[in-house]
Each structure stands twice: as C-alpha cells, then as structure tokens.
N, C-alpha and C positions, 0 to 999 in steps of 0.2 A: 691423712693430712701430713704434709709436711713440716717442720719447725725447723731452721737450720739442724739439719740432718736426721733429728731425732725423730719417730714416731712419736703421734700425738693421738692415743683411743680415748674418747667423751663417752662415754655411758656413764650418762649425772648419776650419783654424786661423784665420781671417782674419777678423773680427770690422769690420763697414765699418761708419763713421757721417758722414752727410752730409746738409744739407738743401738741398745745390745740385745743379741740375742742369745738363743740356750734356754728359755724359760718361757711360759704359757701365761702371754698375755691376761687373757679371758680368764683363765684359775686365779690369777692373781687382784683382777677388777673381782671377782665373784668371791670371794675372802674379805676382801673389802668393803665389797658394797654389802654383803650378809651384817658382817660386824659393824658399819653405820647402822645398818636396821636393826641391831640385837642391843645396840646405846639410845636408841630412842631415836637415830639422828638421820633417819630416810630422805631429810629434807634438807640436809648440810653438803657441803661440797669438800673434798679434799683432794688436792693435787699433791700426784705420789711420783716421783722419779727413781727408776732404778739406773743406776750412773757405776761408771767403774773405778779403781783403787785411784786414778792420777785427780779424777773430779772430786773423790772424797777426800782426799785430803786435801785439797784446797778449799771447797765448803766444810771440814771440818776447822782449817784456818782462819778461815773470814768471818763464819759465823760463834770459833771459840778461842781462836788465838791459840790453839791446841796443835803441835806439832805431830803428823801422822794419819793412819787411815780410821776410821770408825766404822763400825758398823749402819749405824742409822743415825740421822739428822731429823729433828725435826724445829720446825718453825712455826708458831703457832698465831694466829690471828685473832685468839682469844684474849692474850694476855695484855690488862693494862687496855678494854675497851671500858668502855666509859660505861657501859650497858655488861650486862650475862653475855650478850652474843655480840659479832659484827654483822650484820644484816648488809644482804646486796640487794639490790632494787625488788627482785623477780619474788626474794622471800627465803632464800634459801641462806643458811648457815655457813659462813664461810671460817672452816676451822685451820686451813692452813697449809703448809707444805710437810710432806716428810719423802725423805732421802734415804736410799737403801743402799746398799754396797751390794754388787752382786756377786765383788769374789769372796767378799767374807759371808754371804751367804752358802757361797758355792763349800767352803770349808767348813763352817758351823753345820751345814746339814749333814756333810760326812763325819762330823764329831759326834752326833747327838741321832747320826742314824736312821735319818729320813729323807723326802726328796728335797731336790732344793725347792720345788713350788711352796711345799708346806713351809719351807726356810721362809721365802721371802714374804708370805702369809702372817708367820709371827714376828717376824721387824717390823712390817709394815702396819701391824696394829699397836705394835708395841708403841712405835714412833704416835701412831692417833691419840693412844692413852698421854703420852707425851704432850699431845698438844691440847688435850682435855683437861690438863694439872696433873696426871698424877706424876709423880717421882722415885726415882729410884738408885738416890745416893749410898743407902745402908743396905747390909743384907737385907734384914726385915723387909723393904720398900720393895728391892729387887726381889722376892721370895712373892708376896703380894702380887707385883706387878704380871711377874709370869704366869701366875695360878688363874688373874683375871683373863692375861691374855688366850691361855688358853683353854677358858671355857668360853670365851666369845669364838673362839675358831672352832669351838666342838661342832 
C-alpha cells in the first residue's frame, strides 16, 4: 500500500511506515511484534515509522521543542487516558507511535557492533517501553531501561 510515498506493512499489531530503505522490513515487524507478545500485549497495536535525519528533527521539534536529530521518538496514547488503556472499537490496545532515525541507527550499530536490523530492533522497543511509562532521565533509569530492552529482544 501506498501512503504519500511511504510504504505501509499491517501485520497487527505492528503497523510499519517507511520510505527508506537498507533494512528488513519483516526482521524489524518480527522484533516487534515478538516483544508486544513477551509484555502481555499480542492484542495492542503500535505504529512504528522508520524516517530519516531531515524528519527527525523536525518531529524531534514539534513534538519537544528540542533543536536537532534524535534518535527515537515516541508518542504515546497511554498517557493521561481516563482508563489503563485507550481501547479502539475491535479491542485492541492502542499504545501509540514511535519514531526511529535510521541514520542514527545506521551509526549506533557500528558503535556498539551489530547489524543495523538488531539497531533498529532495540529503538524500537526502546521507544514501546517509552510509551508504556518507563523512563530514562538518570543513569539508573537508562541502565534499567536497556537491560529490560534487551531481554525482551533476546
């Protein structure tokens, strides 16, 4: 399907839009949707966009008033519902957006010595845990946050 330009892969819950390439679709839905099912959340929906350095920093502006590129965005449809969840008609969990960089993925993987698939594997859960509440202002939090994220990607 097409979206003004972007590709658009649905396999619920994971909802991918991206008009870049250089990475594996399907490895990156299959990280995802694994890590929904290893949080309980088989039944939640999350749209993930992998976008480049010029769109991240513009969603890193709009959404923080933060000058520059980030790594991961997220947006979350949790916070501030009236209920635990937001619920869509059908039943399913709607937890939110998150936003990857694919060139600071493409750089963090060669920092840290892995593919970029596995790169954008752990933003993109990183960003879910983001839209679940957790946080990661302090070491402590960021120390935490990584250790969760990667035993869900184990």
């Amino acid at each position: 399907t097409a979206e003004t330009g972007s590709t658009v892969l649905t396999t619920m819950p994971v909802i991918l839009r991206s008009r870049l390439r250089g990475f594996s679709r399907a490895a990156l839905i299959r990280a995802v949707t694994r890590a929904l099912r290893r949080l309980n959340l088989e039944h939640a929906e999350l749209s993930l966009s992998v976008i480049g350095v010029r769109e991240m920093i513009s969603a890193n502006r709009r959404f923080f008033r933060k000058n520059g590129p980030t790594d991961v965005i997220s947006t979350s449809q949790l916070e501030g519902a009236p209920t635990p969840m937001s619920r869509r008609a059908a039943g399913e969990l709607l937890i939110g957006d998150v936003l990857v960089s694919l060139d600071a993925a493409r750089e963090q993987s060669q920092e840290a010595g892995h593919s970029l698939n596995r790169e954008l594997a752990i933003l993109a859960v990183h960003g879910l845990l983001h839209n679940l509440g957790m946080d990661d202002q302090t070491p402590r939090e960021r120390r935490a946050m990584m250790r969760k994220t990667l035993r869900i990607l184990r």
